[in-house]
Gaussian input, Z-matrix of N, CA and C with variables (Angstrom, degrees):
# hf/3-21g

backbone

0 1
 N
 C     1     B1
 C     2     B2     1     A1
 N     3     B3     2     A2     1     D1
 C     4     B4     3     A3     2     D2
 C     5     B5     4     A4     3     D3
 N     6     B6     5     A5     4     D4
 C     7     B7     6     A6     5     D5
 C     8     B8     7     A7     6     D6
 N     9     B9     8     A8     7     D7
 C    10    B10     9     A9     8     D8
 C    11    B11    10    A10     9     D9
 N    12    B12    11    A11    10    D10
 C    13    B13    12    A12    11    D11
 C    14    B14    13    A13    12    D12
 N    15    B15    14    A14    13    D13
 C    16    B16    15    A15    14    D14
 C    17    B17    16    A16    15    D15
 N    18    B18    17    A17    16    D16
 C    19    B19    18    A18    17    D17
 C    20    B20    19    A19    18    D18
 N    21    B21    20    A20    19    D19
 C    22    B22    21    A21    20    D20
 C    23    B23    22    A22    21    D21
 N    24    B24    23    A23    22    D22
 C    25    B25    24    A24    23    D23
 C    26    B26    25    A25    24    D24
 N    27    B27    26    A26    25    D25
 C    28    B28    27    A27    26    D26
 C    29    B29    28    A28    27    D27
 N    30    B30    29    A29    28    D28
 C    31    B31    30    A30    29    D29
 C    32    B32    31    A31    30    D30
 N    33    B33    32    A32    31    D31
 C    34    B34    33    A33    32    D32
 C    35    B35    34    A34    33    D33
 N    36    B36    35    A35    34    D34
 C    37    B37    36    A36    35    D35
 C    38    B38    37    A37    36    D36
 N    39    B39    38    A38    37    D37
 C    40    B40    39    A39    38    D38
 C    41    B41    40    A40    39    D39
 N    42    B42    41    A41    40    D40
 C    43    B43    42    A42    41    D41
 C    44    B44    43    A43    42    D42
 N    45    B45    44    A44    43    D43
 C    46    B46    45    A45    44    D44
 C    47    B47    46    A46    45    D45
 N    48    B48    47    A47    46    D46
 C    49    B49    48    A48    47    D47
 C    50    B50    49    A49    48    D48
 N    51    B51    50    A50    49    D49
 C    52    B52    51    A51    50    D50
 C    53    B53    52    A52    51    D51
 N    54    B54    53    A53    52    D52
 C    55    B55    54    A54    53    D53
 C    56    B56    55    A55    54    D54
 N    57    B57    56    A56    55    D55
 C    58    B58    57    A57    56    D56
 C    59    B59    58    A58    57    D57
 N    60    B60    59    A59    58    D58
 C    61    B61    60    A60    59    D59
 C    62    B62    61    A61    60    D60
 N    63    B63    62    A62    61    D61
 C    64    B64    63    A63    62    D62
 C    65    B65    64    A64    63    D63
 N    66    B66    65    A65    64    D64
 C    67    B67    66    A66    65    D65
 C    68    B68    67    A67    66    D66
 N    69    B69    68    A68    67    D67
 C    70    B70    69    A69    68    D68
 C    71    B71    70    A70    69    D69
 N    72    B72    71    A71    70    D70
 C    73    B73    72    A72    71    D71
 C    74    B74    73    A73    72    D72
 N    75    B75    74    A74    73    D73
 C    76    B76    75    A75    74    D74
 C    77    B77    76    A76    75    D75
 N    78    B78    77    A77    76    D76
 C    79    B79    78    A78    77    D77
 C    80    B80    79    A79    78    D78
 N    81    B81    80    A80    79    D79
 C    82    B82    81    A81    80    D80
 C    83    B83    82    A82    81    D81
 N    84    B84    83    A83    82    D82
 C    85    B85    84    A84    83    D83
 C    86    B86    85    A85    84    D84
 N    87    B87    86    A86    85    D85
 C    88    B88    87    A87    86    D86
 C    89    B89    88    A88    87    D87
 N    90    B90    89    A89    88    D88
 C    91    B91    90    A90    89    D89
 C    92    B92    91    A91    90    D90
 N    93    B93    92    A92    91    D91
 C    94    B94    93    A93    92    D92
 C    95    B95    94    A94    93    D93
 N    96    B96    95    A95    94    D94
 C    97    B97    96    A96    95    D95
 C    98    B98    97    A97    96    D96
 N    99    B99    98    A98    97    D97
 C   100   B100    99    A99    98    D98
 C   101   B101   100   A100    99    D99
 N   102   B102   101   A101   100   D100
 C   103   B103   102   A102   101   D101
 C   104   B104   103   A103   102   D102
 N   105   B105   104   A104   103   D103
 C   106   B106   105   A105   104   D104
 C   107   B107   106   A106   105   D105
 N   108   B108   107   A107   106   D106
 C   109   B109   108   A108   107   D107
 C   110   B110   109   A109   108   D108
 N   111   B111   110   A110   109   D109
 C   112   B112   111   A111   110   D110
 C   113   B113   112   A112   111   D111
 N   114   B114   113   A113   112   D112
 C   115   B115   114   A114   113   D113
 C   116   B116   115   A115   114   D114
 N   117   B117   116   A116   115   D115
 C   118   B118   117   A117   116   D116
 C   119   B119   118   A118   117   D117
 N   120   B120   119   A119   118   D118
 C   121   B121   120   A120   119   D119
 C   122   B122   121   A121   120   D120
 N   123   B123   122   A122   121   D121
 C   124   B124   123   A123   122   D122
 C   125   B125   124   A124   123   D123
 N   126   B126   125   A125   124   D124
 C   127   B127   126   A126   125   D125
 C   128   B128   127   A127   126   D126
 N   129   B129   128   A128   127   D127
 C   130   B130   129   A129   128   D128
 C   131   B131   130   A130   129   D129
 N   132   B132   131   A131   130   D130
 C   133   B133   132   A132   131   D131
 C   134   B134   133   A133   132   D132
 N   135   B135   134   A134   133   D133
 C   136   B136   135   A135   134   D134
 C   137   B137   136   A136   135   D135
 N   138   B138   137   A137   136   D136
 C   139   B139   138   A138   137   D137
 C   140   B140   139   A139   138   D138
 N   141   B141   140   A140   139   D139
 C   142   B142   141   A141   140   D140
 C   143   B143   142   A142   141   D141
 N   144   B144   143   A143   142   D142
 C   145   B145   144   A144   143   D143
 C   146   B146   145   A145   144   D144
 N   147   B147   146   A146   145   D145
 C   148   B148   147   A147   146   D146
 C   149   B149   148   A148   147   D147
 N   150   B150   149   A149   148   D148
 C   151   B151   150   A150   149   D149
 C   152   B152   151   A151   150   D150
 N   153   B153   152   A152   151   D151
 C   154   B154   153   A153   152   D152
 C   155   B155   154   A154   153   D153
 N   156   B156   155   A155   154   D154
 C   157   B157   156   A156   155   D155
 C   158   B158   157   A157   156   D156
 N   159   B159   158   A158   157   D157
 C   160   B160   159   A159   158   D158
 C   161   B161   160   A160   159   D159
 N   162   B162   161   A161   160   D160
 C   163   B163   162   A162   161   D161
 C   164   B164   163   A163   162   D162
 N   165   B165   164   A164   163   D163
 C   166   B166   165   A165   164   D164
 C   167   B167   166   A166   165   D165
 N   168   B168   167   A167   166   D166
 C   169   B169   168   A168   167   D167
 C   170   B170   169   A169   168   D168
 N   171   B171   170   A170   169   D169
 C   172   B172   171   A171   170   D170
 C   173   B173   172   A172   171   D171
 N   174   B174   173   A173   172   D172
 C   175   B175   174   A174   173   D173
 C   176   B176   175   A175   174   D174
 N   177   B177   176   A176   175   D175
 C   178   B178   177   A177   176   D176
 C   179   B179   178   A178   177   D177
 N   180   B180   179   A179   178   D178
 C   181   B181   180   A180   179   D179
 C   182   B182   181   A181   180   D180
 N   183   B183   182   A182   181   D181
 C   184   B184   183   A183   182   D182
 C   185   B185   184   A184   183   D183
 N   186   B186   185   A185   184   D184
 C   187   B187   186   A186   185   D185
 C   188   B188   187   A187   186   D186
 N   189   B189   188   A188   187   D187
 C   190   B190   189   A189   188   D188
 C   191   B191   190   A190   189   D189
 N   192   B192   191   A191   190   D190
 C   193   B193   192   A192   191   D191
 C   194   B194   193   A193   192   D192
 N   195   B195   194   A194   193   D193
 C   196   B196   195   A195   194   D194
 C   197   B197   196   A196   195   D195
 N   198   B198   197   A197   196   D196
 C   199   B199   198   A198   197   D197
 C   200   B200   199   A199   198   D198
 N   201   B201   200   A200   199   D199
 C   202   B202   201   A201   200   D200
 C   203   B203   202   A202   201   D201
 N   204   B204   203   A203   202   D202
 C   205   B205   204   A204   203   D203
 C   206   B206   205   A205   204   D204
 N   207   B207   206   A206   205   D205
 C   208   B208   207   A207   206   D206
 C   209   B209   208   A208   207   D207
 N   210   B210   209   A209   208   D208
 C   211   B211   210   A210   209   D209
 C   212   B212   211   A211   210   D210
 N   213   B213   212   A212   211   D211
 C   214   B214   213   A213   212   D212
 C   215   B215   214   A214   213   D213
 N   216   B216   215   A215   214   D214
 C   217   B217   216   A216   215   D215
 C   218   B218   217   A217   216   D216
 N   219   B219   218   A218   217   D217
 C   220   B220   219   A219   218   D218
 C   221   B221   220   A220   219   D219
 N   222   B222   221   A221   220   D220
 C   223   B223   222   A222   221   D221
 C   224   B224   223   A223   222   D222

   B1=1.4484
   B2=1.5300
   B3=1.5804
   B4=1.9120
   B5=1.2178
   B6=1.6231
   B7=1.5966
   B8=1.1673
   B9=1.1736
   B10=1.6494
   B11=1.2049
   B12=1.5757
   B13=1.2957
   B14=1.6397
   B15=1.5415
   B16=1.7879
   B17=1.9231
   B18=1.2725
   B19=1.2588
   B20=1.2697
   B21=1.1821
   B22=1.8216
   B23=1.5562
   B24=1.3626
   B25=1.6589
   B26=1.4036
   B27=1.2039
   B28=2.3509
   B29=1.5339
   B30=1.5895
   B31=1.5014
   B32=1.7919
   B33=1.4941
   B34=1.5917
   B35=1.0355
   B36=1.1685
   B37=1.3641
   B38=1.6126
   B39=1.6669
   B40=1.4140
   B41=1.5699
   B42=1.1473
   B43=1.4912
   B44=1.4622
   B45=1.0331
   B46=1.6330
   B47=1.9636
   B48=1.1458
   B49=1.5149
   B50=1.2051
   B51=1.2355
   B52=1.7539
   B53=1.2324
   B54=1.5786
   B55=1.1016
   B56=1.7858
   B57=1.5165
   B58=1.3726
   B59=1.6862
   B60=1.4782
   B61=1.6548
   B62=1.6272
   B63=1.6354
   B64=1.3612
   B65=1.4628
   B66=1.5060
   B67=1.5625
   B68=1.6090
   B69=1.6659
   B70=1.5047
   B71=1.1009
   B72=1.6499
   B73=1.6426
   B74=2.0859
   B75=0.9074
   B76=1.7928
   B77=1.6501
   B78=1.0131
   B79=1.3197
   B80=1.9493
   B81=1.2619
   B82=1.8683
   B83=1.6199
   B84=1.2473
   B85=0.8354
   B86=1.6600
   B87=1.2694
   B88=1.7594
   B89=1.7956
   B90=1.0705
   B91=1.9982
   B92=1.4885
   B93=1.4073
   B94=1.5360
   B95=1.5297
   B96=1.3987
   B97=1.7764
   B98=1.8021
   B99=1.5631
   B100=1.7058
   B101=1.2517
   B102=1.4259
   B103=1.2984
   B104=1.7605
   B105=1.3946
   B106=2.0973
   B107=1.6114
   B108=1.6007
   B109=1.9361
   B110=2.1230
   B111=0.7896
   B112=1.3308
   B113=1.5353
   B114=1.3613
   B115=1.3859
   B116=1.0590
   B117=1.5736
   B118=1.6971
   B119=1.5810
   B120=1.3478
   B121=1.4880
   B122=1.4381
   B123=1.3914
   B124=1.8594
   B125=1.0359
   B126=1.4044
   B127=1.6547
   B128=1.1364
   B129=1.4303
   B130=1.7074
   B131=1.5605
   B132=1.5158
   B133=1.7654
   B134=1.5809
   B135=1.4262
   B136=1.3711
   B137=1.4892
   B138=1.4189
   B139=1.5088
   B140=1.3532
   B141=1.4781
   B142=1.5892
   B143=1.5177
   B144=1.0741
   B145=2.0844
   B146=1.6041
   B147=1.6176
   B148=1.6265
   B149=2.0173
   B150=1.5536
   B151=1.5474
   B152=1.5647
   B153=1.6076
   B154=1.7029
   B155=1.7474
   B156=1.9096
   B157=1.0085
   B158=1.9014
   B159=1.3926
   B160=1.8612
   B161=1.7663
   B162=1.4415
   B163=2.0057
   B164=2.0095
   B165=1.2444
   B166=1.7323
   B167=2.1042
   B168=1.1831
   B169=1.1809
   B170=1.5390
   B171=1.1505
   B172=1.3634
   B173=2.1751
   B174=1.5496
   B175=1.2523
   B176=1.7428
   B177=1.3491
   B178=1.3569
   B179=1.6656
   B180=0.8118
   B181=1.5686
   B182=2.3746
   B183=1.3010
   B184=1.1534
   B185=1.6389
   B186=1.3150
   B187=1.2223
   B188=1.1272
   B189=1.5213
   B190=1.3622
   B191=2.0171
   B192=1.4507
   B193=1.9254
   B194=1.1084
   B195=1.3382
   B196=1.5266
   B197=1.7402
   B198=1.7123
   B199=1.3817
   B200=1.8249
   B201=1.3437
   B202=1.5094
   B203=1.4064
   B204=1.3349
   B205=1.7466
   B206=1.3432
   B207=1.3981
   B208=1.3856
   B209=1.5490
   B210=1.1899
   B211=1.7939
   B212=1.5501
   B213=1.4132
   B214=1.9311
   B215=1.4924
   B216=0.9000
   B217=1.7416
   B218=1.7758
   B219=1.4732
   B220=1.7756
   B221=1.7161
   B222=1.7608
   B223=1.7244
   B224=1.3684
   A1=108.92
   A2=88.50
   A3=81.43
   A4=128.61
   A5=128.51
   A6=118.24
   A7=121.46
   A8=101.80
   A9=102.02
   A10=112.36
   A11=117.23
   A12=124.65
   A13=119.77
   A14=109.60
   A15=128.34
   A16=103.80
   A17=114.59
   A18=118.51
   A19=132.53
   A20=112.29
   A21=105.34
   A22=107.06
   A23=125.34
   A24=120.17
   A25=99.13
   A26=103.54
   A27=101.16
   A28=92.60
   A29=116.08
   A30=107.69
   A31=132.78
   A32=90.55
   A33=86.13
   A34=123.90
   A35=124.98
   A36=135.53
   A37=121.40
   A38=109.01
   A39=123.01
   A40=107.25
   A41=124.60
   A42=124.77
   A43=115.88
   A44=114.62
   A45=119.31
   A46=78.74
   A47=131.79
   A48=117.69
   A49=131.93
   A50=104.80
   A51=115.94
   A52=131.19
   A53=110.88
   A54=116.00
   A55=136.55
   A56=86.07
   A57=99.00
   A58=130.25
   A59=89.22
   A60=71.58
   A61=118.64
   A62=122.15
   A63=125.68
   A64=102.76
   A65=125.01
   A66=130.36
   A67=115.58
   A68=106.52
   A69=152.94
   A70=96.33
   A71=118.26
   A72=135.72
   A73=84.22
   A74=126.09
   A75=104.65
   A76=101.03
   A77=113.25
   A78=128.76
   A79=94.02
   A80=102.20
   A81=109.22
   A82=116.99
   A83=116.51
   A84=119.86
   A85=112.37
   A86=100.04
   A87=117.64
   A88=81.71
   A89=120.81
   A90=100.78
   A91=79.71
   A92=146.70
   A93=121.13
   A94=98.87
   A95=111.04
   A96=117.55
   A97=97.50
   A98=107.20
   A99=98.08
   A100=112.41
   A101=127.89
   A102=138.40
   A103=106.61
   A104=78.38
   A105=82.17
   A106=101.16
   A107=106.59
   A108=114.13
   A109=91.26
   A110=146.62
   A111=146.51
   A112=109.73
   A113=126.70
   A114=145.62
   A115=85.15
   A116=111.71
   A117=112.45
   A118=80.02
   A119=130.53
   A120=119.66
   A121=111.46
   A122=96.73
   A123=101.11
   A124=108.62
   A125=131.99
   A126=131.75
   A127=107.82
   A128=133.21
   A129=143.39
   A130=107.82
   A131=87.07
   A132=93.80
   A133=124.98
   A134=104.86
   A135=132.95
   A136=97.44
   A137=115.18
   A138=105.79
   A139=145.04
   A140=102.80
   A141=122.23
   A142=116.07
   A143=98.31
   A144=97.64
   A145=99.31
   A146=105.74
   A147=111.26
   A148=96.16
   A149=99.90
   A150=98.72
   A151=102.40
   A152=107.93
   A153=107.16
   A154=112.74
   A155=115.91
   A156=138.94
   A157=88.00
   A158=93.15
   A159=106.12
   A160=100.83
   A161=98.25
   A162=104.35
   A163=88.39
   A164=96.56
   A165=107.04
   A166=96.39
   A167=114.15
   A168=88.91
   A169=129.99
   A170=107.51
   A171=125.38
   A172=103.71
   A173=111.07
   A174=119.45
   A175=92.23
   A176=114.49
   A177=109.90
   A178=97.16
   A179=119.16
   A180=138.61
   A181=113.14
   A182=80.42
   A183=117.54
   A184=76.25
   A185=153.02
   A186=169.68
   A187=100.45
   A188=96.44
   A189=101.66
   A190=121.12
   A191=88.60
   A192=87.30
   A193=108.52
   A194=143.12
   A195=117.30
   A196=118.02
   A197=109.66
   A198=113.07
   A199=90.10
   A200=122.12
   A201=127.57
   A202=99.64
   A203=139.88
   A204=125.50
   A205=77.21
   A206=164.29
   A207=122.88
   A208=88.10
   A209=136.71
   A210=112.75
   A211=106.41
   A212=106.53
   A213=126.46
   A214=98.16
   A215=93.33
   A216=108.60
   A217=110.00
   A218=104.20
   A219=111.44
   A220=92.21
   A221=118.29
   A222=103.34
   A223=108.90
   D1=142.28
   D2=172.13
   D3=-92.84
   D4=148.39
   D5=171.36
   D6=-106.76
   D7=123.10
   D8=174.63
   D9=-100.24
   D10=139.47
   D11=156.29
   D12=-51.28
   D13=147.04
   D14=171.76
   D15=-28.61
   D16=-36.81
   D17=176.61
   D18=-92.99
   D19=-39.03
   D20=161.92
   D21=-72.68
   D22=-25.17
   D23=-178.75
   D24=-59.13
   D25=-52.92
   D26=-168.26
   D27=-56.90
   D28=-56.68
   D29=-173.31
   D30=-52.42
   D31=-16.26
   D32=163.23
   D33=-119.60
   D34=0.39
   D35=129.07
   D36=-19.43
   D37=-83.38
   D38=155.03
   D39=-28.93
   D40=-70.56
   D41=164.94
   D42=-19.13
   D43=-73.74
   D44=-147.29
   D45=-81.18
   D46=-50.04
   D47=161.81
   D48=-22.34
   D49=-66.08
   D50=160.47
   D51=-45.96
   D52=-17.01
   D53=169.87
   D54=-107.84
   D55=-25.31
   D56=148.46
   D57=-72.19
   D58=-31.00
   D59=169.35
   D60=-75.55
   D61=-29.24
   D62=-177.22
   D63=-58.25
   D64=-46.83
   D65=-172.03
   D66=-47.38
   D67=-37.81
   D68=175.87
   D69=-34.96
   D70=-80.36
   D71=-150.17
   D72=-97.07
   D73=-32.02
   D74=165.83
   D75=-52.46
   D76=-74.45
   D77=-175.07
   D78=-19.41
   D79=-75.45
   D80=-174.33
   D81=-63.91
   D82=-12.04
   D83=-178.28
   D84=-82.62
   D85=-51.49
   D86=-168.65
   D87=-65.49
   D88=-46.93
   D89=-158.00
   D90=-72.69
   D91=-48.26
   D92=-160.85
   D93=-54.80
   D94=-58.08
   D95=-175.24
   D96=-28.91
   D97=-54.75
   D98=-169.29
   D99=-54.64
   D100=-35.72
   D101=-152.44
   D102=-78.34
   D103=-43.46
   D104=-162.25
   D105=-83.89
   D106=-13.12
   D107=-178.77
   D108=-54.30
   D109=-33.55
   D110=-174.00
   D111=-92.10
   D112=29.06
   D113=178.70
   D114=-136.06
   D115=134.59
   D116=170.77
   D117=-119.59
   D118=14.53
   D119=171.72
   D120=-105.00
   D121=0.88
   D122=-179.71
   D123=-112.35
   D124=42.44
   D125=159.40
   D126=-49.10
   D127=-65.78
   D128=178.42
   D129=-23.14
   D130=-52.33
   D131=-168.61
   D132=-68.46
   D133=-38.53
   D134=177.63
   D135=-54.96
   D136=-75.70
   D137=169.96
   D138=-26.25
   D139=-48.55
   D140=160.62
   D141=-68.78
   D142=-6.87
   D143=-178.09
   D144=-102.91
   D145=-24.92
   D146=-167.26
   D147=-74.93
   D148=-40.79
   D149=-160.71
   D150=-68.36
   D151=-54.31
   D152=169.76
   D153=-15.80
   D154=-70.27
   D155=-133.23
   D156=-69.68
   D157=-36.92
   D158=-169.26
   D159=-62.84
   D160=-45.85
   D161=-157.39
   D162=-64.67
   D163=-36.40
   D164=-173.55
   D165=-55.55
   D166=-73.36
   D167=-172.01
   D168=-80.78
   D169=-0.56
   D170=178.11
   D171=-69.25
   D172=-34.12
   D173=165.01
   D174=-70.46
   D175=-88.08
   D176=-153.47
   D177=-22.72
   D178=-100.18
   D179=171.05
   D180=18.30
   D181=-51.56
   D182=-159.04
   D183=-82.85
   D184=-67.22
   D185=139.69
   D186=10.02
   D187=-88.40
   D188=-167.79
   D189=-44.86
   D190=-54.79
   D191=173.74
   D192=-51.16
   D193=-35.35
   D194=-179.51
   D195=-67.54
   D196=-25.91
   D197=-171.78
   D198=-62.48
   D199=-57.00
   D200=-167.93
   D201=-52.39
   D202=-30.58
   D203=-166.70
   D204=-101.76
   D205=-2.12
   D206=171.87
   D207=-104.88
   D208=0.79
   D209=174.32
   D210=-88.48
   D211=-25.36
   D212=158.46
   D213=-41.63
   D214=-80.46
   D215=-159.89
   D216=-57.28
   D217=-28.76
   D218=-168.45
   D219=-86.01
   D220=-16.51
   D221=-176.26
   D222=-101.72

């Protein structure tokens, strides 16, 4: 098992936060995407809900690999 110090624990903590909240706004994003898909006048919008949904997991993502190099780095 690995140990982490009082300070990398909060930091991946913060981590796995950061990523729940990004999972969060996919989550709100994709039901707006469902909602406005029955607007053929909300293409604009759809797009802007699609790019959000991308930057969202593109963080999680981005998140998560840093939690894996500090449990690397903490063993």
């Amino acid at each position: 098992m690995v140990s982490l110090d009082d300070k990398e624990a909060a930091a991946i903590r913060e981590d796995v936060h950061t990523i729940n909240n990004a999972l969060n706004v996919v989550s709100m994003q994709g039901e707006l995407v469902k909602v406005l898909a029955s607007d053929s006048a909300a293409a604009g919008r759809i797009c802007a809900a699609m790019d959000a949904l991308l930057e969202e997991c593109r963080k999680a993502g981005e998140t998560a690999s840093n939690i894996s190099r500090r449990i690397k780095a903490a063993g």
